[in-house]
C-alpha positions in Angstrom: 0.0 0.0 0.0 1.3 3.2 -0.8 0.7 6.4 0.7 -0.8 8.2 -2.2 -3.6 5.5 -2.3 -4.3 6.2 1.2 -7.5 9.1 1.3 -7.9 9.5 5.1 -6.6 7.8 8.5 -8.5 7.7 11.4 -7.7 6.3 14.9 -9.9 3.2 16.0 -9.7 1.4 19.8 -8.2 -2.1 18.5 -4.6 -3.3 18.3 -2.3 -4.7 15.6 -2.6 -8.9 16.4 1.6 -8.6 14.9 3.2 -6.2 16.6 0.8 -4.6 19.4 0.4 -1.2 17.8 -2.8 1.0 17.3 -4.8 0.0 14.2 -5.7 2.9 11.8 -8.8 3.0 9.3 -7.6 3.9 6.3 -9.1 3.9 2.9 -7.6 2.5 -0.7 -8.6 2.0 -3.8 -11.4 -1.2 -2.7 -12.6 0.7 0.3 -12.1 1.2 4.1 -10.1 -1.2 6.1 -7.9 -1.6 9.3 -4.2 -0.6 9.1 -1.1 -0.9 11.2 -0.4 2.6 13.0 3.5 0.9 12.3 3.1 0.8 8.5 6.0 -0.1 6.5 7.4 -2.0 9.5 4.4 -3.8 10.2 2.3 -4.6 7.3 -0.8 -6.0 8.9 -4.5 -5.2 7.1 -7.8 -6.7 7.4 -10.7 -5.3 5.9 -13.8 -3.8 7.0 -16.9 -5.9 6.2 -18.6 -3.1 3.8 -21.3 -5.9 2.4 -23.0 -5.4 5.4 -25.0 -1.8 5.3 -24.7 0.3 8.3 -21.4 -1.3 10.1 -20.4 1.1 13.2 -16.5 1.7 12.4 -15.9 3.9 14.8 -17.7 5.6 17.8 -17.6 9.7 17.6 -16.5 10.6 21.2 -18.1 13.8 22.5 -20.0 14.1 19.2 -24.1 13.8 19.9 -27.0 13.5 17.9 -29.1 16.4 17.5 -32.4 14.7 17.3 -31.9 12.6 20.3 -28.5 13.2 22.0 -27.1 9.6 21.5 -23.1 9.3 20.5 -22.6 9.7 17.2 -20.8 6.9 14.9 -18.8 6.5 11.7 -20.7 4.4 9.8 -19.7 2.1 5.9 -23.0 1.3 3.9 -23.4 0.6 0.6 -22.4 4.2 -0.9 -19.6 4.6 1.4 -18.9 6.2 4.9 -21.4 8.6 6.8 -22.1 9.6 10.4 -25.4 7.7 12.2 -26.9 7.8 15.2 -26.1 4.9 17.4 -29.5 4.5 18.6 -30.0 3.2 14.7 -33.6 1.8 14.1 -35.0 3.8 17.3 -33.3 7.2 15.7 -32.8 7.3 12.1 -30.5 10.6 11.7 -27.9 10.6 9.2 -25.2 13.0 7.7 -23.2 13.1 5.2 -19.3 13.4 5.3 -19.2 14.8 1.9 -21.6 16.9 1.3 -23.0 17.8 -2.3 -21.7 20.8 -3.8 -24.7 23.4 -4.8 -24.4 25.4 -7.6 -26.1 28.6 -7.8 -27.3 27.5 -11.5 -31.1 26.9 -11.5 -32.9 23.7 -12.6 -33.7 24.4 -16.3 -36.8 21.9 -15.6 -38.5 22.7 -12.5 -37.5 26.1 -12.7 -37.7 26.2 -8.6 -34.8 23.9 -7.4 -30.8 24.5 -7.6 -28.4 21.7 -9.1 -26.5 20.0 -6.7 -23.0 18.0 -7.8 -23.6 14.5 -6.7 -21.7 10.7 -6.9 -23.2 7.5 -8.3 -22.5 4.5 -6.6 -19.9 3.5 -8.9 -18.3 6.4 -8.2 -19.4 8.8 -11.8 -19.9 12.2 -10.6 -23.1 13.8 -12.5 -25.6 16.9 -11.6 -29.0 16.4 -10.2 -31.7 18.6 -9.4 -32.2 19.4 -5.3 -35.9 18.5 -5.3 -35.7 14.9 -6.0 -37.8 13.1 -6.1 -40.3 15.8 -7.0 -38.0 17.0 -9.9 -35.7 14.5 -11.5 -33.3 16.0 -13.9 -29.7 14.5 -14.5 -27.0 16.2 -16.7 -23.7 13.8 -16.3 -21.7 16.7 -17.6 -20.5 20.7 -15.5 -23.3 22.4 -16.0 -22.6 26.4 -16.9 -24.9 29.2 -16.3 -26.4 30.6 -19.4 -28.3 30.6 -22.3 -28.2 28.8 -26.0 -28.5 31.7 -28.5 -30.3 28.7 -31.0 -33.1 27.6 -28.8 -32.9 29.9 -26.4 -32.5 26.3 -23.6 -31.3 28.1 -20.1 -28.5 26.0 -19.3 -25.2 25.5 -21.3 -22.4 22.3 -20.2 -18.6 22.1 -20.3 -17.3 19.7 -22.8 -13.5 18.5 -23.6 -12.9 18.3 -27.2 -9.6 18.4 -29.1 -9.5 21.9 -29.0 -9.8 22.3 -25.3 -13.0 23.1 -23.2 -16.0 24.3 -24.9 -19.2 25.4 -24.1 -22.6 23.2 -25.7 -26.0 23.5 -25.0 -27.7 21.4 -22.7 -30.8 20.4 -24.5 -30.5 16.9 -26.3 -32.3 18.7 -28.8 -30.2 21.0 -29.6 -26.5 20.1 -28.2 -24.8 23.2 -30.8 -22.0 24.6 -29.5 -22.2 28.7 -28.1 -18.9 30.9 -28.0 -18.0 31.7 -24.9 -18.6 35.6 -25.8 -22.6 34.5 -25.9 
């Protein structure tokens, strides 16, 4: 394992079966698992059991839930690590550790929500309306404030062709490309 693949390292209460030192969770390239602290001397890894949705990784000292001041816990489902109750089924309050980035550009098909950058579970990053499931736009490319000077569509996308970035309209009716200067 190489440091580079290594995203985040966080402390956890068990201890490396080798050598006695502090495991670390860490996270590579096929998910969370359990690391020496020692690492490169001690090269003992096991990993987490993410099949199972909900698994408590790690409990969130001094970190309480606001909707029914129970600890707080790292939690590895299906989509990846968030923060859960610990009172989980009793208390179902969740957040997420990355949260979406909003854009300020607004949904060209409700006209009412804001388009917020968001990650499939494989991983593809796309843009997605806020009011889902009410609204349920999808554009899997940037999406740029503006409008097509063609068919007048009020969203415009950043493409990479051979000539660098360009800017196309959004519409899959239309799809022409608009100079930057519109």
């Amino acid at each position: 394992m190489s440091n580079s693949s290594t995203l985040f390292a966080t402390k956890n209460t068990e201890t490396c079966p080798e050598c006695g030192a502090e495991l670390v969770i860490r996270s590579g390239r096929h998910g969370p698992f359990l690391g020496c602290s020692r690492y490169p001397e001690c090269q003992y890894i096991r990993p987490l059991r993410a099949q199972s949705d909900g698994h408590i990784v790690k409990v969130l000292d001094r970190q309480l839930c606001p909707e029914c001041g129970a600890t707080l816990v790292l939690r590895q489902g299906r989509y990846g690590m968030f923060i859960g109750c610990s009172e989980y089924p009793a208390c179902t309050h969740t957040e997420l550790i990355d949260k979406p980035d909003e854009t300020a550009i607004t949904c060209p098909q409700c006209q009412q929500g804001k388009l917020l950058q968001r990650k499939s579970r494989y991983g593809k990053t796309f843009h997605a309306c806020d009011r889902y499931p009410e609204c349920q736009f999808t554009i899997n490319l940037k999406p740029v404030a503006g409008t097509c000077v063609i068919c007048q569509y009020p969203l415009l996308v950043e493409k990479r062709t051979a000539q660098g970035m360009k800017l196309f309209c959004a519409s899959k009716l239309c799809g022409k490309p608009v100079a930057e200067s519109e």
